[in-house]
N, C-alpha and C positions, 0 to 999 in steps of 0.2 A: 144354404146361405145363412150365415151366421154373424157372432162376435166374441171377443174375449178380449180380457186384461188377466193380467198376470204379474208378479213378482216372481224374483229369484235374489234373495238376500244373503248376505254372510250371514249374518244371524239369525237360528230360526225364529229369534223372541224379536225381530225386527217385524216380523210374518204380521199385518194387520189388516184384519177380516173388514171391520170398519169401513177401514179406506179402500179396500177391494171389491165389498157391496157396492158402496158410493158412486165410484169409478165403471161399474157394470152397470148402475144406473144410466149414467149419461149416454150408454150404447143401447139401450133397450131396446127401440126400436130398429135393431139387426135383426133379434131374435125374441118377438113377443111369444114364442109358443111354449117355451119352457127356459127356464134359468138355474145354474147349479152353480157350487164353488169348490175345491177339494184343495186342501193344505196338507203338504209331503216333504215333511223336512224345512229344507230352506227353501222351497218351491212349493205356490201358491198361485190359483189358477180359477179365473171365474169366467163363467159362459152362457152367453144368451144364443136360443137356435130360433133359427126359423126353418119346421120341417120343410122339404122338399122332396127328400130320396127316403128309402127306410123310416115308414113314417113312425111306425111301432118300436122299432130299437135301435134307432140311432140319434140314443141322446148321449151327451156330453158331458163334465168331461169323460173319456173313456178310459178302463186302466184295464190293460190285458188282465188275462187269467191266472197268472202267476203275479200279478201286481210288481214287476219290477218298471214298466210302463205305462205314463200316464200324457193324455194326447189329449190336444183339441185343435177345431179345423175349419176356415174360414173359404169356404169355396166349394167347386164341383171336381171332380176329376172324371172326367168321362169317356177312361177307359179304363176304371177302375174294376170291373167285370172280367177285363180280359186280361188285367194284373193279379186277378186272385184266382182265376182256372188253374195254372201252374204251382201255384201254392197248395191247393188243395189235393193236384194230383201228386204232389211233395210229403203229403201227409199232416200238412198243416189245418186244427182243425178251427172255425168260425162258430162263434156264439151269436152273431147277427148277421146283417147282409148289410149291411151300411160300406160306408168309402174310410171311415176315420178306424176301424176295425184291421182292413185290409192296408193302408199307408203303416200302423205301427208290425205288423207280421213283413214288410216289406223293409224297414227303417232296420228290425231285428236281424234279418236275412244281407240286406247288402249293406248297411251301416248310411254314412252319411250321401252315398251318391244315389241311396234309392232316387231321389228329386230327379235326378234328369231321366229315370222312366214315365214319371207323367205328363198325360196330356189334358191340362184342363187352367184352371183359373184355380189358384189358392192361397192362405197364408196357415202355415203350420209350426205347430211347437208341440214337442215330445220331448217328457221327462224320463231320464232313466235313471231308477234310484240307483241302482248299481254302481254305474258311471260315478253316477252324481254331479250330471254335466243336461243340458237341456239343448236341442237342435231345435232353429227357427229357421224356417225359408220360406220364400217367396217367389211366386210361379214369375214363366219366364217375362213377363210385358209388363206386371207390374197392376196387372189389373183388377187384383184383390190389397188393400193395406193392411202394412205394419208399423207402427211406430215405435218408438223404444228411446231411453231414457236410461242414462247411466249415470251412479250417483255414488259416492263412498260408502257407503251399505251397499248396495248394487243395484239389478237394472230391472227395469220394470218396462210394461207391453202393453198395446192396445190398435185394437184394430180401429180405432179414430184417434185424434190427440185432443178432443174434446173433454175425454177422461181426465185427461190431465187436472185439467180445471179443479178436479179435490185435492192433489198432490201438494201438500205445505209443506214437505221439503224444498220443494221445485222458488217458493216463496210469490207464487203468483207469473203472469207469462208477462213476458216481455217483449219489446221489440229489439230485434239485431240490425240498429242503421243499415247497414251493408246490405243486408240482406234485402229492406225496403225498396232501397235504391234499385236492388235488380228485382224488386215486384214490380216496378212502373216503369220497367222496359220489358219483360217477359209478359206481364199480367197473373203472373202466379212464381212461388218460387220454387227453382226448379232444384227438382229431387238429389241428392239426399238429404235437403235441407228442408227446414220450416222457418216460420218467420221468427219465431223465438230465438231459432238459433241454438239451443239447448235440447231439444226434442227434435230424433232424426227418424227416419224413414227407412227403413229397410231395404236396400235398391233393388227392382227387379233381376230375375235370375241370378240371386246373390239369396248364403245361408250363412247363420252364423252359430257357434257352438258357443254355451255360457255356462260358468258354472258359478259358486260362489263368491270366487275372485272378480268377476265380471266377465266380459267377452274374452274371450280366449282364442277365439277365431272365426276371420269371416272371410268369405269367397264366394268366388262366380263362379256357376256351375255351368252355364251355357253363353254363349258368344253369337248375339245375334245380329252379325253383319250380312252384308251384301253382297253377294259372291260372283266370281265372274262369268259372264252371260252364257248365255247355254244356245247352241247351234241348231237347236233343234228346230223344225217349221211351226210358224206364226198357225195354220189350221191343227197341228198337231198339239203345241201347246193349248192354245184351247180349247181343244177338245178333253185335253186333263185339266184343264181347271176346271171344266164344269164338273169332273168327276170330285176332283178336290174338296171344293166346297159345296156341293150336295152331302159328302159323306162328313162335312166336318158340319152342316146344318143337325143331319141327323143324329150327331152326337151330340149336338148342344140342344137335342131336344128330349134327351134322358131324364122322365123326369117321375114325379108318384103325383102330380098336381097340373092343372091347366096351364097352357105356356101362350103364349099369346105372341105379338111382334110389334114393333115401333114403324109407322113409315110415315116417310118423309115424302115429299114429291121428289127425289133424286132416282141415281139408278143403284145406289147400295142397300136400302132399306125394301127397294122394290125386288132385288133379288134375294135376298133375305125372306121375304114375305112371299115371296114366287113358288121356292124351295120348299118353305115351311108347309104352300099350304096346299103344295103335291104330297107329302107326307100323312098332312092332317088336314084336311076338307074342310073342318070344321071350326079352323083357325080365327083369333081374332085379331082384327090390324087396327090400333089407333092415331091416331093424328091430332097436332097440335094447333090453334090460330087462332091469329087476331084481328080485330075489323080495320086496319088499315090496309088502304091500297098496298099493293107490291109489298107486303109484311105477311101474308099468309098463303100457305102450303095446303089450304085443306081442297080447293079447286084439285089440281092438279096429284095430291090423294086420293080422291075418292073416285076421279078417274081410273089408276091405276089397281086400287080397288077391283070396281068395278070389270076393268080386264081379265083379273085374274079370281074375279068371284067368291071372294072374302067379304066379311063380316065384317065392316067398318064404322069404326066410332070414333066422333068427331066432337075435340073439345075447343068450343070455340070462347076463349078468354077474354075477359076483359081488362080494358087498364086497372081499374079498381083491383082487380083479383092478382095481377101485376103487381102493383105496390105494395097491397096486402102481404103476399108471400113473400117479399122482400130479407125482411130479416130471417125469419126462419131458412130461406137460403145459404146464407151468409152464414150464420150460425151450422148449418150440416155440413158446410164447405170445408171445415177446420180450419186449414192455412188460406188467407185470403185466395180468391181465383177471378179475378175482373172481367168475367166473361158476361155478357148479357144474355145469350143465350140460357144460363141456368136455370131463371126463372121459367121458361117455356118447359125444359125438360123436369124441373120438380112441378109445375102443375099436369102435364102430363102423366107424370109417373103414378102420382096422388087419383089421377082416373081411373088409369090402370090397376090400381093396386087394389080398388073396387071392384075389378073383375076376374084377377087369376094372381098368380102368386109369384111367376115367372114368364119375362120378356126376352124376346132378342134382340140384337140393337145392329146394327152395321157398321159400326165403331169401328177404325183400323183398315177399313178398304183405303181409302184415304191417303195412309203413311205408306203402304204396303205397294198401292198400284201407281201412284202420282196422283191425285186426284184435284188438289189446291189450284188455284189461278194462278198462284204465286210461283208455281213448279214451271210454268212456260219460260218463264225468268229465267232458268237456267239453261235454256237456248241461246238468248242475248248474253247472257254470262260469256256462254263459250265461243259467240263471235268475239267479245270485244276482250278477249283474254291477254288477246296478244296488240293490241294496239299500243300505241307511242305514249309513252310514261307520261310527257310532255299533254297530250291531248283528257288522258285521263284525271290528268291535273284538272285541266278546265274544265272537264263534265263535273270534278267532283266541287271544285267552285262553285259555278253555276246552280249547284242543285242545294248550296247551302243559302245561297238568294234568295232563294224561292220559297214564300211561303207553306208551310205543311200543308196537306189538302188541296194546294194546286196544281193542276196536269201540268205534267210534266217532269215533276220534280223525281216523283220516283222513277222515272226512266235515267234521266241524268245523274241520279245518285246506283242507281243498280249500273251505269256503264261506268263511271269512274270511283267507287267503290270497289275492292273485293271481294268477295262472298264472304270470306272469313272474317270481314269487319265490318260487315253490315245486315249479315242475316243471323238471327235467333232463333229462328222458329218461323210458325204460321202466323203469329201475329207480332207488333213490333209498336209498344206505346207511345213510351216519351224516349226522345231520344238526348243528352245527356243537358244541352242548352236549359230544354224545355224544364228538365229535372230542377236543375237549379233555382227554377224562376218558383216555385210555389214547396220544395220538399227543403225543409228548414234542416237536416239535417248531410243535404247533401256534401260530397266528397267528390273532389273534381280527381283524385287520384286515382279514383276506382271506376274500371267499365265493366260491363257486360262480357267484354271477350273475355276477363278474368274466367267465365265460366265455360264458355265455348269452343275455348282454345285448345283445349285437349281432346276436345270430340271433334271437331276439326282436323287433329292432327292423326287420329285413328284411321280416318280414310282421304289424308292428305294425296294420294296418290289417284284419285278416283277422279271422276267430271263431275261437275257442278250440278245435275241434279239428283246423282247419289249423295254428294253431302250432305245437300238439303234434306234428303227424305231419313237419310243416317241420323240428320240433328234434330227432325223432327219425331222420330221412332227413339231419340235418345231423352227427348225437352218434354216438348210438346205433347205428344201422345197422355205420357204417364203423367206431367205437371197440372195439363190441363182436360183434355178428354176423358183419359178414363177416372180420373177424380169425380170430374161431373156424372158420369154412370155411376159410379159406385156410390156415392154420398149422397147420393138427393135422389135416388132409386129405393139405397138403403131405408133413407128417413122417413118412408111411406115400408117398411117391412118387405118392399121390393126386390126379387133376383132380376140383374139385367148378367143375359149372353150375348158373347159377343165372338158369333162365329168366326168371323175372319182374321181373328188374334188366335190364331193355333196357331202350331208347331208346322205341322205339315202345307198349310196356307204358305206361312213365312217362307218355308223353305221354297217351296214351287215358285212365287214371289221374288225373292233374290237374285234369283237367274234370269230376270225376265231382261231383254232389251231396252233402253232407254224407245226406241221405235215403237214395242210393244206397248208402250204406256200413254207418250204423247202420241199423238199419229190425226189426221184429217181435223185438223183446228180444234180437237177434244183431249180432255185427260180420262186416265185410266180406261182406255181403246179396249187394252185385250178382255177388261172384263165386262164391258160392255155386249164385248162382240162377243162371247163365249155366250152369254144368255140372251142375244138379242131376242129369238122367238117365245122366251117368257114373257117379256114386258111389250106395250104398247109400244110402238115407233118415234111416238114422243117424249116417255121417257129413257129411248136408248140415248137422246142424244142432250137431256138436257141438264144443265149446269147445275152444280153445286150451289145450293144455299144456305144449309147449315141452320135450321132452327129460325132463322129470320124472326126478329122482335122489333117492334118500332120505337125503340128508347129513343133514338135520332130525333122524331117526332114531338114523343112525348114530353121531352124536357123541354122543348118550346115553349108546351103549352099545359096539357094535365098532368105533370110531373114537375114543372119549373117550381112550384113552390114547394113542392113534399122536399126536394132535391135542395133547393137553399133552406129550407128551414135542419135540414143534417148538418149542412155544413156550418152554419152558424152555430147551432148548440152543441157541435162536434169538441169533444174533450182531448181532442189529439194535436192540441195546440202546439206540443211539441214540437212535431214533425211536417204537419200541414199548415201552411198559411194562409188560414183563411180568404184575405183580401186576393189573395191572388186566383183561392179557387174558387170564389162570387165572382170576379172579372172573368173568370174562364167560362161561367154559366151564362154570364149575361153576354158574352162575346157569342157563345154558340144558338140563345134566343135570339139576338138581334142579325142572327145569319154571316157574321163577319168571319168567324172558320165554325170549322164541322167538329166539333169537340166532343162528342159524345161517349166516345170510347173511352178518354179522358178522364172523364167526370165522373164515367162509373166507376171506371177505379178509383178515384179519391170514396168516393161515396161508398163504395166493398169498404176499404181500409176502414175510415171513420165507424164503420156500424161493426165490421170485425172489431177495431180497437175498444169499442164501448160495451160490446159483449163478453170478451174476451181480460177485458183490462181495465175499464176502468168504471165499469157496473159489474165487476163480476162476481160479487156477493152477492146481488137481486139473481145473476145468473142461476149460481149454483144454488140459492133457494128455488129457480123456476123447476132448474132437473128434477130436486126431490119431491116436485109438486105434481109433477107427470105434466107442465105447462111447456115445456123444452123436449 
């Protein structure tokens, strides 16, 4: 696991080492174990590693034997062993044993479709002097980043857009209104976008060719939809899943360093840790929490633990260490992400990172098998599909009456709503009213479906809880999920795997029956049931809770003043109105709605925009202080 930034200029005398150190600064913490840069032409390329695999000779960047290729590589490929048997009996010969060795012998061999033979998590860029053209891709989910940055001298890369931050061509970051507007209905902006607006993202399963003229071409190499259901029996399917992801556990445990596991009190993290530590005995499971009631998972951890006879350590947080970590969050995050969960998974990560060098995570069971409360919704969907235009009219009245956060409302708005115009994803902020009343730059011309509407219309033909888990494996996953793995695992020098984001999961997955997923008042059944004699009885059956933080709480009471004193001194006058986001604080203190979800996104944005934009000279002194 790694990091890199990169140019590729029209001019080689554009090429600036400077600005490429700098830029590799602000990633360091991808790869503290070694740092290198190499300048080739009009291609320019600097890399921080963090060993994992080949610990002796796979350092970066790498430039074959004949030096017309020069590579570097952000991720695992873990079946990188059984892509270089064939080569080798080809008469291809190796100078190392590393993964970034065998990708450019492979890039040489099939050209740019080598990408769809891997199976693993990555972000890649190979120069070919020859060519004089450089290949960038990005694995299929999205689960390793690339940024990029195209400019009239050309384009430039980085596996955060924190880097950016030194780039004065770029003339400092900005905010893109538009884009704002859909961070406080998403809670993050969803991919290929950033909130700049100017600096894009590389889309999952999508590569692009660049030479000096700039991008010259970019495409999707894989297509990872939903396929139609497969007849086969409910014991037989899962009796292959558990082969499935047993053998995709044991690939994501390919490693030269200690691997450890995240678990949660759910049943994804516990099969995860189940798997792992039939493998390895000697595995170690951590767990995250806080001293309020009904806000902590480590009960109901260490139980499962305990089941399955792991090694468990338990970090039990406090608010203080909460608020503390706050910015540093926020700043790993790159593009705003208003999730409160964050906090929970970068102090965790930061325990972990204390003990082994690589996690696994259970990220993507989720998207993959049903797993959200919000997916039972799509049952009610397909009763009220069909009722009287007329009736639906009134539910959807109705449910604009009713105050947010009271029952009922989201029942009446999910039945005379359509799916298509009222779901985003797994979470769902402000909806456009609210927007209005406190975001100074809003735009009553622009929604949300501006972005949804075409992924919608990819699986227009399908029922309503394929849509959902389509826009959620399209949004959600990559906007918000695996951002949070990847950035705030990163920020501690951490690899997080995440088994159940393969290839071969995915596939087995897609076919599965809507029956197979929901089924006896539970989600995601088949996977349940496929491990049930792994885990305890309690947690085959129990509910999703996802990190659980008590922000709700907290801003009441040992948060309400850290939390207004942001918003008061917040520099984002622009775009935030104060008066209205004090009213919204003291509205959620005084218990009259439940705003906390709310607020933290005002409060991400504000501490983004004053990192980012408008302290960012104290910033970018912090990077080269090693205090960032």
């Amino acid at each position: 696991m790694c990091g890199f930034v990169g140019m590729f200029n029209r001019d080689p005398a554009l090429n600036d080492e400077n600005l490429l150190t700098q830029m590799s600064c602000a990633i360091r913490h991808r790869g503290p174990d070694e740092n290198d840069y190499i300048v080739r032409d009009s291609f320019c390329v600097a890399f921080r590693r963090l060993s994992i695999i080949d610990l002796d000779t796979g350092s970066q960047p790498f430039t074959s034997l004949d030096g017309r290729f020069t590579a570097v590589f952000n991720g695992e490929i873990y079946n990188y062993r059984d892509l270089r048997k064939p080569l080798i009996e080809e008469g291809v010969e190796f100078s190392t044993n590393s993964e970034i060795e065998v990708l450019v012998a492979l890039y040489r061999k099939y050209g740019e479709q080598f990408i769809t033979m891997l199976r693993g998590m990555f972000a890649i860029m190979i120069y070919d002097s020859e060519a004089g053209t450089a290949f960038v891709g990005r694995d299929p989910f999205g689960i390793k980043p690339m940024y990029y940055r195209e400019t009239d001298s050309g384009v430039m890369f980085s596996s955060e857009m924190k880097a950016f931050i030194f780039d004065g061509s770029m003339g400092g970051f900005r905010v893109d209104p538009s884009l704002l507007q859909h961070y406080f209905t998403f809670q993050y902006v969803p991919e290929p976008q950033t909130l700049t607006g100017e600096i894009k993202v590389l889309e999952a399963s999508h590569y692009m060719v660049v030479d000096k003229n700039g991008i010259r071409k970019m495409e999707a190499y894989a297509d990872y939809r939903f396929q139609v259901p497969s007849e086969e029996s409910f014991e037989a399917k899962a009796e292959r899943l558990r082969k499935i992801i047993t053998e995709s556990v044991e690939y994501h445990m390919i490693s030269d360093v200690e691997v450890g596991t995240f678990l949660s009190s759910g049943i994804d993290s516990a099969i995860i840790t189940a798997v792992a530590s039939r493998l390895n005995p000697g595995i170690k499971a951590l767990t995250v929490g806080f001293g309020v009631s009904s806000y902590s998972e480590l009960s109901d951890a260490a139980e499962i633990a305990r089941h399955l006879n792991v090694e468990h350590i338990q970090l039990k947080a406090s608010c203080e260490q909460f608020r503390d970590a706050f910015e540093r969050v926020v700043w790993s995050l790159d593009s705003p992400v208003a999730d409160p969960s964050t906090v929970a998974i970068y102090l965790i990560a930061e325990e972990a990172a204390k003990r082994v060098k690589v996690m696994l995570s259970g990220e993507g069971a989720d998207e993959l098998f049903a797993g959200y409360k919000t997916y039972r919704d799509s049952l009610l969907s397909g009763r009220f599909a069909h009722a009287p235009a007329f009736l639906k009219a009134i539910f959807r009245g109705l449910s604009r009456l009713i105050p947010d956060g009271v029952k009922g409302k989201n029942f009446l708005m999910r039945a005379g709503v359509p799916l298509e115009e009222r779901y985003v994803g797994n979470a769902f902020l402000f909806d456009e009213k609210a927007k209005a009343a406190f975001l100074r730059t809003f735009d009553p011309k622009q929604r949300y479906t501006e972005l949804t509407r075409d992924i919608f219309a990819e699986v227009a033909d399908r029922d309503p809880l394929i849509k959902m888990q389509y826009m959620d494996t399209r949004t959600w996953l990559r906007g918000d999920i695996l951002v949070k793995g990847d950035r705030l695992s990163m920020a501690h020098s951490l690899e997080v795997r995440v088994p159940f984001l393969d290839r071969e999961v995915f596939e087995f997955a897609s076919a599965l029956k809507n029956s197979d997923k929901l089924r006896e008042g539970t989600t995601k059944y088949i996977l349940r049931y496929a491990f049930k004699d792994y885990v305890n009885p309690e947690t085959f059956m129990r509910p999703k809770l996802g990190y659980p933080v008590p922000v709700r709480v907290w801003l009441k009471g040992e948060l309400y003043g850290w939390a207004k004193e942001i918003i008061e001194k917040s520099a984002a006058d622009e775009f935030i109105d104060k008066k209205a986001a004090l009213k919204m604080l003291e509205d959620h203190r005084a218990g009259k709605a439940d705003n906390y979800r709310k607020l933290w996104s005002i409060l991400v944005f504000i501490t983004w925009h004053r990192l980012y934009i408008a302290d960012a000279e104290n910033t970018r002194r912090r990077i080269l202080a090693g205090e960032l």
